[in-house]
C-alpha positions in Angstrom: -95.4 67.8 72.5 -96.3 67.9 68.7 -98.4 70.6 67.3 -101.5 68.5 66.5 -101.8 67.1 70.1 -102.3 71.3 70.8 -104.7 72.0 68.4 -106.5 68.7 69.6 -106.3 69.9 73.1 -107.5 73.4 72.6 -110.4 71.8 69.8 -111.1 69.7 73.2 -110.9 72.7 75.6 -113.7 74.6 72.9 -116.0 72.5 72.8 -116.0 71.7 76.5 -116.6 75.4 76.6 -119.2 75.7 74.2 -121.3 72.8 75.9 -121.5 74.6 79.5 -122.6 77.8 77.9 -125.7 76.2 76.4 -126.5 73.5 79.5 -125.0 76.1 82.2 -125.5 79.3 80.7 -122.4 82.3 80.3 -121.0 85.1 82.4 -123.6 87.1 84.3 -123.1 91.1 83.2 -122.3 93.3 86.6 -124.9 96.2 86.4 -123.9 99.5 88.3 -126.0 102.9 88.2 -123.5 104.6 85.6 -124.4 102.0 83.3 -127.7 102.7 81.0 -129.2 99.2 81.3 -129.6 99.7 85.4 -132.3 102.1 84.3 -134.3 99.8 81.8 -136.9 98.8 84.0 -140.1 99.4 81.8 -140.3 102.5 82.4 -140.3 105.5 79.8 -137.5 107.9 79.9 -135.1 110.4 77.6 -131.8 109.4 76.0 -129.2 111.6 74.7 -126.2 109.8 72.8 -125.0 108.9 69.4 -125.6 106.6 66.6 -122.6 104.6 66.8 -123.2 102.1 64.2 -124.7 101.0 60.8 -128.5 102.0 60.6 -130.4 98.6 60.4 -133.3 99.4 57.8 -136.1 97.0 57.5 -139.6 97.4 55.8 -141.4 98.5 59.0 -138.4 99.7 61.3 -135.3 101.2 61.4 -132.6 100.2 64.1 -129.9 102.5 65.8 -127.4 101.4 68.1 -127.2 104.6 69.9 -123.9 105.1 72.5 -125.8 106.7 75.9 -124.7 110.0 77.6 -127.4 110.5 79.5 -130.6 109.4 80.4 -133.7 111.8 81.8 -136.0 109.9 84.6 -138.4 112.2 85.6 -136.9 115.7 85.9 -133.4 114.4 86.5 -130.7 113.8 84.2 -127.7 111.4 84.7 -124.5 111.0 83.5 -124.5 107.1 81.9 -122.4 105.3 79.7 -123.6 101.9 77.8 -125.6 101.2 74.6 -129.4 101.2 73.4 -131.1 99.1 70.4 -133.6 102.1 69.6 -136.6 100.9 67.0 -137.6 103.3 64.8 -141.3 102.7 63.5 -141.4 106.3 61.7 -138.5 105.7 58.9 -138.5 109.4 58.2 -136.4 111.3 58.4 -133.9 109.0 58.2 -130.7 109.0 60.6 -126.7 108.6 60.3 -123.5 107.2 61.7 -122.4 110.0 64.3 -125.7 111.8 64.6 -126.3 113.4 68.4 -129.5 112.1 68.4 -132.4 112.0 71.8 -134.8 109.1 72.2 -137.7 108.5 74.3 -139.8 106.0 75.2 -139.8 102.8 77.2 -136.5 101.4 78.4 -136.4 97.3 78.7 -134.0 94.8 79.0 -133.9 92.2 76.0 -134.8 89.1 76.1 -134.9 85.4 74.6 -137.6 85.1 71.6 -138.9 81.9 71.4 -135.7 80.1 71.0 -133.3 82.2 70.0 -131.6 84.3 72.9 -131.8 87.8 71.9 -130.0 89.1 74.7 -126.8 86.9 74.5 -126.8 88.0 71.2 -126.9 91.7 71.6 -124.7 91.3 74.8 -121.9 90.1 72.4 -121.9 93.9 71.0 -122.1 95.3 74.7 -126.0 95.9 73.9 -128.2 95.6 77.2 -131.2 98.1 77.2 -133.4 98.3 74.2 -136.1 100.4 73.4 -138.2 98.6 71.1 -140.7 102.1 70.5 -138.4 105.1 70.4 -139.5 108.9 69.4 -136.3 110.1 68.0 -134.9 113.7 66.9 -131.6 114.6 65.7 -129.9 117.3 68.3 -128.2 120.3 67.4 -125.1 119.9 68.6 -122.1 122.1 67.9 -119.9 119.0 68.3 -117.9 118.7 64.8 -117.5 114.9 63.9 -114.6 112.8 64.1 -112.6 111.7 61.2 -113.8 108.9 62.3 -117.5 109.4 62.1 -116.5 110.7 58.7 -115.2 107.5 57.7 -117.8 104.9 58.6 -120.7 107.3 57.4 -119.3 107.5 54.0 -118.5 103.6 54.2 -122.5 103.0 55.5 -123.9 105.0 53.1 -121.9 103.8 49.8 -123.2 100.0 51.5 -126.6 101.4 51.8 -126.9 102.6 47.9 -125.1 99.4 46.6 -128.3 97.6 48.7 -130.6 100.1 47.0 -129.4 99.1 43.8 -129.5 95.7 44.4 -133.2 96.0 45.1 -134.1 98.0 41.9 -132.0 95.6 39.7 -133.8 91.7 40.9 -137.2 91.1 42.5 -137.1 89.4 45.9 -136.2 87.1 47.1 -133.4 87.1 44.7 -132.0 90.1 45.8 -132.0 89.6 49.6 -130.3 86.9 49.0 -127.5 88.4 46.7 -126.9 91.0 49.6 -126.8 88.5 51.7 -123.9 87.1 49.9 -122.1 90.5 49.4 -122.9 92.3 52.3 -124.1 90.1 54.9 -127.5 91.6 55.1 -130.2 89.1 56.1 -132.8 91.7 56.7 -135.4 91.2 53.3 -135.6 87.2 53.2 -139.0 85.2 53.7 -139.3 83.2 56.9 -140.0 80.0 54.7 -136.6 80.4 52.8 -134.4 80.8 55.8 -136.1 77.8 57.1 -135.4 75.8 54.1 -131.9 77.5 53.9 -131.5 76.2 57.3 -133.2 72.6 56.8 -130.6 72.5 53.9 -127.6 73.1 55.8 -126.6 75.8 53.8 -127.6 78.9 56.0 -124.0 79.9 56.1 -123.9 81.4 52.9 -126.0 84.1 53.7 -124.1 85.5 56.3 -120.2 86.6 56.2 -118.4 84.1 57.7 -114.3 82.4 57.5 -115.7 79.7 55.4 -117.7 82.0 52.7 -114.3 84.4 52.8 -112.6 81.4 52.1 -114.3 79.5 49.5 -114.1 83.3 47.9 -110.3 83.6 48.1 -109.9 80.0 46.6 -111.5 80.6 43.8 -110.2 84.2 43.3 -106.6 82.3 43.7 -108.0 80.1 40.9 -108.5 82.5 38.7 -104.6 83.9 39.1 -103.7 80.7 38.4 -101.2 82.2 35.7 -99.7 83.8 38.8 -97.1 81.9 41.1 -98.7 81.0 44.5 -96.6 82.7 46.6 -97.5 86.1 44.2 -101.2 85.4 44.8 -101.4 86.2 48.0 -100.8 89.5 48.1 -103.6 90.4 45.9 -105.6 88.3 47.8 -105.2 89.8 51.1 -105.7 93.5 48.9 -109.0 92.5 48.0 -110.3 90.8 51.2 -109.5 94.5 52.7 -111.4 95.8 49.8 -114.4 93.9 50.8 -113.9 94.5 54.7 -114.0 97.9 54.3 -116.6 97.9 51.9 -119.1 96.0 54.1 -119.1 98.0 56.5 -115.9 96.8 58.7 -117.7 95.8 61.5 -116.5 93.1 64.2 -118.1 90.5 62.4 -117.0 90.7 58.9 -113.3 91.6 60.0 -113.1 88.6 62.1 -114.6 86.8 58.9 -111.8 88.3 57.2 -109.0 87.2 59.2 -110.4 83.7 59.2 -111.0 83.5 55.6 -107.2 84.1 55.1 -106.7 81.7 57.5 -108.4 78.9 56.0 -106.9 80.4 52.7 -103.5 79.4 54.3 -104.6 76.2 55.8 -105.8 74.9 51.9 -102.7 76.2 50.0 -99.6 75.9 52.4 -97.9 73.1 53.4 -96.6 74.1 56.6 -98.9 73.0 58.6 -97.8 73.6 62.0 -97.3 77.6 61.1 -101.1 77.3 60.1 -102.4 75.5 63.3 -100.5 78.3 65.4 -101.5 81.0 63.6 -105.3 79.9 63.7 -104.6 79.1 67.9 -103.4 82.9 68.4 -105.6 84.6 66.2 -108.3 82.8 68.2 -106.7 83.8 71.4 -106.2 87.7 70.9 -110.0 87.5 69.6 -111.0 86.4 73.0 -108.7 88.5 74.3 -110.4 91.3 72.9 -113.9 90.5 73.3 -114.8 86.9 75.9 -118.0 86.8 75.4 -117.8 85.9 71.6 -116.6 82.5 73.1 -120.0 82.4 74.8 -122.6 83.7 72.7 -121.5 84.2 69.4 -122.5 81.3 66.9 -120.3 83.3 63.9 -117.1 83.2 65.7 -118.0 79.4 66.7 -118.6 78.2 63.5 -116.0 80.2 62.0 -112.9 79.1 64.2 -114.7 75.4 63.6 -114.6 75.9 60.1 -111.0 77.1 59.7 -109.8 74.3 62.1 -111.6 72.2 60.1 -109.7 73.2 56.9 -106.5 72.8 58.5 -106.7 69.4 59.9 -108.7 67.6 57.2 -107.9 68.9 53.6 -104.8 67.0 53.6 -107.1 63.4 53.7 -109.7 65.2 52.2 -107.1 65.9 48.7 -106.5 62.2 48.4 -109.9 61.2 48.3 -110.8 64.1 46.0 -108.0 63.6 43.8 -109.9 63.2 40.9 -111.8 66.2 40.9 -110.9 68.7 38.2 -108.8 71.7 39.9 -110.3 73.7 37.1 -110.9 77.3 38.7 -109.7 75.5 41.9 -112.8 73.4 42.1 -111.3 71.1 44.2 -109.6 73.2 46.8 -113.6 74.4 46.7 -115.0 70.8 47.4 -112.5 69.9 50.0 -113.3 73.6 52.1 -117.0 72.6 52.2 -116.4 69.0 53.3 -113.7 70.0 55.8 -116.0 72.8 57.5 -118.8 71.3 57.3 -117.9 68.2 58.8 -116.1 70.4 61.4 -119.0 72.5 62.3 -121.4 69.2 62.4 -121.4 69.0 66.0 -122.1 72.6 66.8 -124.8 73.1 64.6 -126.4 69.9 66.0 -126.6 71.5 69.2 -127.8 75.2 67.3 -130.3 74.3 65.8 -130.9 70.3 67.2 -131.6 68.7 64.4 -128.9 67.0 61.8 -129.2 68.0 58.1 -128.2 64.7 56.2 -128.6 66.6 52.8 -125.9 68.9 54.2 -123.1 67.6 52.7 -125.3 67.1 49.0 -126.4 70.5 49.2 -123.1 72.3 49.7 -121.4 70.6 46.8 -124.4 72.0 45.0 -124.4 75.5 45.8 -120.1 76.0 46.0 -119.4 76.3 42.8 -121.9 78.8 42.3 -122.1 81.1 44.9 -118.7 82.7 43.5 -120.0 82.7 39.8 -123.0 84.2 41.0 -121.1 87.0 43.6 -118.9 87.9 40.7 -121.9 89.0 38.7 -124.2 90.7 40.9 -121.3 93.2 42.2 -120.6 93.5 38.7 -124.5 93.9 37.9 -125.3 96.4 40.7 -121.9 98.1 40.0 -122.9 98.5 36.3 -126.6 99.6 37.4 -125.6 102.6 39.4 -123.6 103.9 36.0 -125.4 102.4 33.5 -129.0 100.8 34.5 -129.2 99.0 31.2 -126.1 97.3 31.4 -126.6 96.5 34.9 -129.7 95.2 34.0 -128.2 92.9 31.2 -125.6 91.3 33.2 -128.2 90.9 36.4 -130.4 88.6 33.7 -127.6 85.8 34.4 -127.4 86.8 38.2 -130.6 85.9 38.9 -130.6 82.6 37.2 -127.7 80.7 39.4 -129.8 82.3 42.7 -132.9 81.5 41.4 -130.6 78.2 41.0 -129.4 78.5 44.5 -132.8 78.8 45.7 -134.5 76.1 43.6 -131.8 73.7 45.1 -132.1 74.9 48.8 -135.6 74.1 48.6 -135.9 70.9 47.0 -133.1 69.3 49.1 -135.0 70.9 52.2 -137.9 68.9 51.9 -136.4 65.6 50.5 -137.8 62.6 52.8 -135.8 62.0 55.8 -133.6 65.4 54.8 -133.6 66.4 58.2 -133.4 64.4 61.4 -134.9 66.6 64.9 -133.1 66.2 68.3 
């Protein structure tokens, strides 16, 4: 059997998969009483555990994903294991990665919001109990943290003053939108501008995803163009692990990682069956790893789309785009965004029902200057927290191609007949 009837077959087999999760629904979650989400019933209780992941800072709240040991109903303490979204209304004093921290306040089980389902979300980071009003105090504990604990803190709090910096340097919406593009952070920007974002097809570049890592990595290979292609790569992978660690390393950005390089491999080798297995496996031991991203997570969905995409269309897609410059691998830019995004069409119909016809306009727009525009504002914010003057001077051009981005996401949004509802 040829490799493309394969990849066909397990394209078929994914989207068969992805349609009876949203007209059937997923895998139920088995509940037992070790586990802290048997508990959340609305009622108020005591929660000892850890903060096992990057604080989510917002204006009014700050989120901890705290790793249960125990939970206090009434006078009696139990043993539990499982996860808690704990929201913080205080913001002060302000808590970290590994802290032995105690909550209380009302445990509840998450739920759909309007519609958007919140608790297939969370459930994809083993999230089930939330506490959306928490009292929360720091324990002293004589535990000694982990290397680790060490690790990620330093990694969350060198993300968290980059973000800081970001803000001081541009005025908002600009700079929600830069961190969105270097760290993934979605937290600052306007309801209007996600919706035009959205309307505009172009939502994708504010979140790490394969196709944003890989538009990235082809125009970093375009730039080492003096380089022989085979020499590129390992700087390549070098700095994608740069970035992966500098983001925070969480699931998300390393599986973004690990499809960017994918789709890096798709655009710039001919072997094309090595490409198609690679993308199958890597795909495979994700799943294997964690099911329910097959279910509920839309990143991994559109990501594997997207990469697939690459590989099985760039080929057609170079000989109709031949005469496109390959100037700072422009091209090998264009024919990424066509291939994913005519890839991803069909999910994102069902995402969001509604088709975006000024998609494929809008992309072409934006791709050659979301790099351009990356490029500066790490070297911007990078410059501000040495030099603030300097970082200021080099931000100036920054914030013209987003304000650029921006200017384009919302005029293409509200074109006539832009976007079609299902």
């Amino acid at each position: 059997m040829k490799m493309s009837k394969i990849s066909y077959g397990f394209l078929g087999l994914f989207f068969a998969f992805i349609t009876v999760q949203h007209f059937f629904g997923g895998p139920n979650h088995v509940t037992t009483s070790s586990d802290i989400d048997f508990y959340a019933a609305d009622q108020t209780v005591t929660v000892r555990g850890k903060i096992v992941d990057a604080p989510d800072t917002r204006p009014t709240v700050t989120k901890y994903t705290v790793l249960a040991n125990s939970i206090i109903v009434g006078k009696k303490e139990i043993n539990v294991t499982g996860k808690v979204l704990v929201s913080d209304m205080g913001g002060w004093p302000e808590y970290e990665y590994g802290d032995s921290v105690t909550v209380s306040g009302k445990l509840m089980k998450p739920e759909p919001i309007d519609n958007f389902a919140y608790d297939e979300y969370l459930s994809v980071r083993g999230i089930y109990a939330i506490m959306p009003r928490a009292h929360i105090e720091q324990e002293r504990s004589n535990r000694a943290l982990t290397v680790s604990d060490h690790f990620f803190r330093s990694l969350f709090s060198l993300r968290a003053a980059f973000e800081f910096e970001i803000n001081r340097i541009f005025p908002e919406p600009h700079a929600s939108l830069l961190a969105g593009l270097l760290t993934g952070s979605r937290r600052g920007i306007p309801a209007h501008l996600t919706d035009d974002f959205r309307m505009a097809g172009i939502t994708h570049i504010i979140a790490i995803s394969g196709y944003n890592v890989t538009i990235i990595l082809t125009l970093l290979s375009g730039l080492l163009f003096w380089i022989p292609l085979k020499k590129r790569f390992p700087f390549l992978i070098a700095a994608v692990v740069i970035f992966t660690f500098f983001v925070g390393a969480s699931a998300s950005v390393v599986r973004a990682a690990i499809m960017g390089v994918l789709g890096l491999l798709a655009l710039q080798t001919g072997r094309q069956t090595t490409v198609r297995l690679t993308i199958l496996w890597t795909a495979f031991f994700m799943l294997l790893w964690n099911p329910l991203t097959l279910w509920y997570d839309a990143g991994f969905q559109l990501s594997f789309l997207a990469v697939i995409g690459i590989a099985e269309l760039s080929t057609p897609l170079k000989k109709l785009l031949r005469r496109v410059p390959e100037t700072l691998a422009l091209r090998e830019s264009l024919i990424a965004t066509l291939a994913a995004q005519i890839a991803t069409l069909p999910l994102t119909m069902v995402l969001f029902r509604q088709i975006s016809l000024i998609a494929p306009v809008t992309n072409l727009l934006v791709a050659p200057i979301i790099p351009i525009a990356m490029l500066l504002g790490f070297i911007a914010t990078m410059l501000g927290m040495l030099y603030p003057p300097l970082g200021l001077l080099v931000g100036y051009l920054c914030f013209a191609l987003l304000h650029a981005i921006i200017l384009i996401a919302q005029t293409c949004a509200h074109l006539p007949f832009a976007v079609i509802p299902l």
